[in-house]
ROLUM-734458 format. One record per residue (C-alpha): residue in three letters; z, x, y. Coordinates in steps of 0.02 Angstrom, whole numbers, padded with zeros to 5 digits, always signed. Example, Ala and Ser with C-alpha at 12.3 -4.5 7.8 and 13.67 -1.06 7.14 Angstrom:
% ROLUM-734458
ALA+00390+00615-00225/SER+00357+00684-00053/
% end
This chain:
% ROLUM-734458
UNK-02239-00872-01392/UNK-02193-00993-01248/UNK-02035-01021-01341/UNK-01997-00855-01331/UNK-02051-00810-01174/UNK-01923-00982-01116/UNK-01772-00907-01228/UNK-01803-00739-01121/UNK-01812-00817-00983/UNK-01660-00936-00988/UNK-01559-00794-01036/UNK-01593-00662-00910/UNK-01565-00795-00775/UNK-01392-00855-00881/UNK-01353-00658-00869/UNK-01396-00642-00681/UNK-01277-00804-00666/UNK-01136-00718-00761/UNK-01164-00546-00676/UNK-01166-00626-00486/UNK-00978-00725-00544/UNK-00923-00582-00612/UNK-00936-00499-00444/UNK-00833-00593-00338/UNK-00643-00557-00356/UNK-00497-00624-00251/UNK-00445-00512-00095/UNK-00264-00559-00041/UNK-00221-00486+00159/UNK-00034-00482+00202/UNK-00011-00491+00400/UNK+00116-00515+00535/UNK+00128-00703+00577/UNK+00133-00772+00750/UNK+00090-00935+00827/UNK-00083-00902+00921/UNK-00107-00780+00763/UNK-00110-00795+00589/UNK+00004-00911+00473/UNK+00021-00784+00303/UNK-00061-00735+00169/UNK-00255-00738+00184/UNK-00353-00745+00009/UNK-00522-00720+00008/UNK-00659-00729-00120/UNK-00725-00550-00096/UNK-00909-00465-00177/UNK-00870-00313-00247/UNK-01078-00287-00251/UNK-01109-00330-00054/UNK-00924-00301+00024/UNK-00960-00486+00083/UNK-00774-00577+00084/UNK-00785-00785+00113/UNK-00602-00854+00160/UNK-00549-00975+00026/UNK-00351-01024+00118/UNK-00214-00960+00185/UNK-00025-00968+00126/UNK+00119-00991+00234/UNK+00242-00884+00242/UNK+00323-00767+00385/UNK+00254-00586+00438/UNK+00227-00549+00225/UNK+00167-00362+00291/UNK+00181-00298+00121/UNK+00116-00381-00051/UNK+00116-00342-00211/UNK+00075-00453-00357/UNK+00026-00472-00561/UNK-00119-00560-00641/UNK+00016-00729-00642/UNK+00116-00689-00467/UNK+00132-00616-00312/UNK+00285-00540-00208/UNK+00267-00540-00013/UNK+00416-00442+00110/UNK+00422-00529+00245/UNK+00467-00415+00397/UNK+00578-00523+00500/UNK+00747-00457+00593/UNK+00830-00626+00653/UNK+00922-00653+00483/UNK+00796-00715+00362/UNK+00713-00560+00305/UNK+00681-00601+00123/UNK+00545-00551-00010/UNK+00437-00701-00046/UNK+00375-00735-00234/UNK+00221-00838-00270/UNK+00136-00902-00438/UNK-00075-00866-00430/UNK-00160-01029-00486/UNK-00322-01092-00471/UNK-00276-01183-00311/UNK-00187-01020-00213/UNK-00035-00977-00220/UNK+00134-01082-00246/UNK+00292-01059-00188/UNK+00429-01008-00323/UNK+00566-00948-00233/UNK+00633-00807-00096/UNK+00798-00707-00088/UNK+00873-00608+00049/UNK+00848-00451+00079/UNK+01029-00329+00105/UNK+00944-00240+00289/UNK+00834-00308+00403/UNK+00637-00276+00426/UNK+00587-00249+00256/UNK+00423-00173+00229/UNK+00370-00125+00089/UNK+00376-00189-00086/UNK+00344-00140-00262/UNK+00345-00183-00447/UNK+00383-00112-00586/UNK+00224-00114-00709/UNK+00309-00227-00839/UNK+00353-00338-00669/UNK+00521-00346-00753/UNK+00593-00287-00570/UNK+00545-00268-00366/UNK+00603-00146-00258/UNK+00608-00189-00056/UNK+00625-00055+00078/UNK+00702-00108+00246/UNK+00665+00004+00391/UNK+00815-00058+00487/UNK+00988-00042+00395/UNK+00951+00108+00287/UNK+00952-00031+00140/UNK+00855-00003-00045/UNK+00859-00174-00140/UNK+00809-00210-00311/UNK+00785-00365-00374/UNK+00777-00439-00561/UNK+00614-00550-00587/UNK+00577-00687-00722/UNK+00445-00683-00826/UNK+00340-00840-00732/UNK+00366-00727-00568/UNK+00544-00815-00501/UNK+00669-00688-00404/UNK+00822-00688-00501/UNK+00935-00614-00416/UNK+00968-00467-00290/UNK+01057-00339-00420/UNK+01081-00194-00319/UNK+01074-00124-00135/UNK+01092+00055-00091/UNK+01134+00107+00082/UNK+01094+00249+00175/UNK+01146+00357+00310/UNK+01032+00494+00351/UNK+00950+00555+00532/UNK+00851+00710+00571/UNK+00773+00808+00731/UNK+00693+00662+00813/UNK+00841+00584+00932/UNK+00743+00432+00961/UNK+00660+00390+00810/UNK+00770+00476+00673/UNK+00935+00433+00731/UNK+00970+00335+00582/UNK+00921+00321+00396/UNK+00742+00220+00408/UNK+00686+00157+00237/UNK+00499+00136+00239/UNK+00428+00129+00075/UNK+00451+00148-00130/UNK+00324+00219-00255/UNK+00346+00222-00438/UNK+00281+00409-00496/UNK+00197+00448-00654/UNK+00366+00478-00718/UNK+00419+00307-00699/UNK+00541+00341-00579/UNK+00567+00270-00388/UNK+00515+00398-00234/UNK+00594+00301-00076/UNK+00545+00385+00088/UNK+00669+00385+00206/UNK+00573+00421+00393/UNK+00722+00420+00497/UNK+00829+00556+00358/UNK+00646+00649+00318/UNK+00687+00649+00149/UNK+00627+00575-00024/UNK+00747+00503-00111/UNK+00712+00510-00311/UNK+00802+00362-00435/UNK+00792+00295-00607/UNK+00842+00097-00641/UNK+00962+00065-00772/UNK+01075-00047-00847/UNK+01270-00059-00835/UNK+01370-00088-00976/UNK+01339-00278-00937/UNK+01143-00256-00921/UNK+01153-00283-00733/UNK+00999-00183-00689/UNK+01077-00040-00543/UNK+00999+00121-00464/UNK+01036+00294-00509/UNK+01006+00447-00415/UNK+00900+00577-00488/UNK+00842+00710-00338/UNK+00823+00714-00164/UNK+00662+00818-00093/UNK+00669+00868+00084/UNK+00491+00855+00198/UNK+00464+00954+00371/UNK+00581+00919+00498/UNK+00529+00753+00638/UNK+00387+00731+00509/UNK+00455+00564+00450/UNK+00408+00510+00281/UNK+00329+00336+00268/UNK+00199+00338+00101/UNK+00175+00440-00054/UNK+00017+00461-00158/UNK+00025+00521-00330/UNK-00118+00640-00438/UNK-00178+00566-00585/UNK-00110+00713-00655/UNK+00070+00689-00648/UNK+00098+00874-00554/UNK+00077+00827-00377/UNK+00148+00711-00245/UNK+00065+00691-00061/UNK+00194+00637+00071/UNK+00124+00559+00227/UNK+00204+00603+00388/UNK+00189+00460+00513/UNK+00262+00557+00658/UNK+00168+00697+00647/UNK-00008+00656+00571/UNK+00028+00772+00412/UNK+00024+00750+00249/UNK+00148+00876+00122/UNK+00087+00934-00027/UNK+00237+00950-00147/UNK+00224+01017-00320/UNK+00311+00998-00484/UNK+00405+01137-00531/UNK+00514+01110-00702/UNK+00614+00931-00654/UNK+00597+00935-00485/UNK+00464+00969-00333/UNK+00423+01117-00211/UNK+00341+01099-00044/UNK+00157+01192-00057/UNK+00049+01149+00077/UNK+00063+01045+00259/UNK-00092+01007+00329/UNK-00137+00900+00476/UNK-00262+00723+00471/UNK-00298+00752+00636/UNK-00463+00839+00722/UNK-00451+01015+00791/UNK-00386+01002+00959/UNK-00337+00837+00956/UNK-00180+00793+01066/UNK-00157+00626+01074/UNK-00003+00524+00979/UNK-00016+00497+00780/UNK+00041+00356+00692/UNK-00007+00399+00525/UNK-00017+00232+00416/UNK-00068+00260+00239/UNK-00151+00372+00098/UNK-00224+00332-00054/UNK-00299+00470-00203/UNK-00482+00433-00281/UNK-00439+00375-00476/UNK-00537+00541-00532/UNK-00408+00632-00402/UNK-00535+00715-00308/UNK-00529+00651-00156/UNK-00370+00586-00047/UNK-00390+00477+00116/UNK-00284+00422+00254/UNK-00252+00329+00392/UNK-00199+00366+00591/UNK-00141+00259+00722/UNK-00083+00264+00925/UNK-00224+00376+00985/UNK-00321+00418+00848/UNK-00369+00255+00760/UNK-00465+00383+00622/UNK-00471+00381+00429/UNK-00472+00556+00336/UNK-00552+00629+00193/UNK-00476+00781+00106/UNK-00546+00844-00039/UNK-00405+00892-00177/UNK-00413+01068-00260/UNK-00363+01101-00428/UNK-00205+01184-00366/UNK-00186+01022-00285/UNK-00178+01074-00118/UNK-00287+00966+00026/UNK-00446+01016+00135/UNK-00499+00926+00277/UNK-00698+00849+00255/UNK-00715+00720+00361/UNK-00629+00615+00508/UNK-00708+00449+00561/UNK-00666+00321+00668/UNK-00615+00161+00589/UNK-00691+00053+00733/UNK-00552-00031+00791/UNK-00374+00013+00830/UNK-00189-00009+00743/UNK-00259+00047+00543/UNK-00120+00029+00457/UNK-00133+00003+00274/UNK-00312+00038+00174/UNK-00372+00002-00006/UNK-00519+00028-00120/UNK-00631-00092-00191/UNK-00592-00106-00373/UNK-00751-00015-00416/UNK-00711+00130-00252/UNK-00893+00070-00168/UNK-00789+00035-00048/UNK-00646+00069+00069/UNK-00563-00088+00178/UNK-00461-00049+00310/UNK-00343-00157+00399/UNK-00341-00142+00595/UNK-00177-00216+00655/UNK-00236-00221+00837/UNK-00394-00270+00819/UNK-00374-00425+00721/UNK-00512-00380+00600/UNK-00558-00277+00417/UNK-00676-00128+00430/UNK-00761-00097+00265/UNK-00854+00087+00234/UNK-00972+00147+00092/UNK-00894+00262-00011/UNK-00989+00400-00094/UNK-00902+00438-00264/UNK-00995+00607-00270/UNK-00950+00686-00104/UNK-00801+00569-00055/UNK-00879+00549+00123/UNK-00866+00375+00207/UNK-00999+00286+00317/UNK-00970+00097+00396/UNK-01049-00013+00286/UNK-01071-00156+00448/UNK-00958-00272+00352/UNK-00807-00345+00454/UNK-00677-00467+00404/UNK-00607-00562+00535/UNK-00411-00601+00502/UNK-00244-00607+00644/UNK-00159-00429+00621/UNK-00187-00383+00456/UNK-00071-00247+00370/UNK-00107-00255+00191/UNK-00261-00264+00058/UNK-00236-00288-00090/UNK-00354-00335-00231/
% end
């Protein structure tokens, strides 16, 4: 019996052991860099169970404001304008990440980067130079080569902001193809990749989807179900509820993040869709400093639940905790991480009292 009762014992504490490991997951933060500020890329060992997050280092490398990575790699754009913009690709190893290489980028401030889910390519928007560049990437993570840059010209309503074509981000839809959002142009530029007759990997246009007018583009959101797209306006505080209609997309809804009556300045960051696309959040900036629930309707089309502070001020980029317990958002201005509960069931947010203390953060990632 006490043999037993040992063997029990031994294995619900090896179990516990296991369990409490198995809960803590890296957390990588992409930030702008400065001297008094921060030097990189933070990594943290983060518990998905508590929301606690311990740094473990930090990587050097200039204003990486936008990461992506693989289970063997990660690719950093670092937003710089003097010349050396340039995506940034590291190998993940059990002592942080290590330098492989960078290559230019072909406009300046780039800002946003993406792979392609067999991380055979990268994509890098620049917000100044109206430049799209895609990039071939090795196996082990290494930037090839730059293979193609597409350059565009667009403006819109907005004579300050919008008087040229303003490249701020690329999302890979459910259809495998690119969605570039082009703030200064308000438009949505849709491409495929392909191969030339030599296998140089090139873009190829597909569609182009017009938003509202002085809205300005900056991130899409995708529904698990392939038939809708959610376009956040960063101008305006809006997000545009497009719909698929045969091979193409037809505008459906506009509705604002903002609370009634609100008339302060919007900077609206990011949005994100629950995985069981019920639920679709975003972020604000300038006055608001506010994250947004919507609930999604089977029709697709957004309602307004719930607009909460995030505690802080700049909240620019947001993600969910792998399990959606939780909701980290990144305030720029505040030099710190807000974490909120997430209820799966309602969608609502509350602040958790978690905080993670990093210099200008702009991007989680998990």
């Amino acid at each position: 019996m006490i043999t037993r009762l040992l063997f029990i014992s031994i294995l619900t504490m090896t179990v516990t052991l296991l369990s409490a490991q198995g809960t803590k997951i890296p957390l990588y933060v992409g930030t702008y860099t400065s001297d008094k500020g921060s030097k990189g890329i933070y990594e943290f060992e983060f518990d998905t169970q508590t929301g606690d997050a311990k740094l473990i280092r930090e990587t050097e490398t200039p204003s990486p404001s936008f990461i992506d990575r693989s289970s063997r790699f990660l690719i950093a754009a670092n937003e710089l304008t003097d010349g050396n913009q340039s995506i940034s690709s590291f190998a993940i190893t059990d002592n942080g990440l290590k330098f492989i290489n960078k290559v230019g980028t072909g406009g300046s401030a780039p800002c946003h980067i993406v792979m392609d889910k067999e991380r055979k390519f990268a994509v890098a928007s620049n917000y100044l130079g109206g430049a799209l560049d895609l990039f071939s990437l090795a196996d082990n993570g290494e930037i090839l080569s730059k293979e193609d840059t597409k350059t565009y010209n667009g403006s819109s309503v907005d004579k300050k902001r919008q008087e040229a074509s303003h490249i701020h981000s690329t999302f890979i839809g459910p259809d495998k193809l690119l969605y570039v959002s082009d703030l200064g142009a308000d438009k949505i530029y849709v491409l495929d990749v392909v191969k030339d007759k030599d296998g140089k990997l090139q873009f190829k246009e597909v569609n182009t989807l017009t938003s509202k007018l002085g809205g300005g583009p900056r991130h899409i959101a995708f529904h698990t179900n392939g038939k809708y797209l959610y376009s956040l306006l960063e101008m305006t505080g809006d997000i545009e509820v497009f719909k698929k209609v045969g091979k193409g997309w037809k505008s459906q809804q506009v509705i604002s993040m903002r609370t009634a009556g609100f008339d302060g300045k919007s900077g609206a960051a990011d949005l994100k869709l629950s995985s069981d696309g019920k639920f679709l959040y975003s972020t604000d900036r300038v006055d608001a400093n506010t994250i947004t629930v919507f609930s999604v309707a089977k029709n697709g089309t957004l309602k307004q639940i719930q607009v909460s502070s995030v505690f802080g001020k700049g909240p620019r980029n947001f993600n969910f905790s792998p399990d959606e317990r939780f909701v980290l958002v990144a305030n720029q201005l505040t030099d710190e991480i807000v974490l909120f509960h997430r209820d799966k069931k309602s969608g609502l947010l509350s602040d958790s009292g978690k905080r993670i203390k990093a210099f200008t953060p702009v991007c989680i990632l998990f």
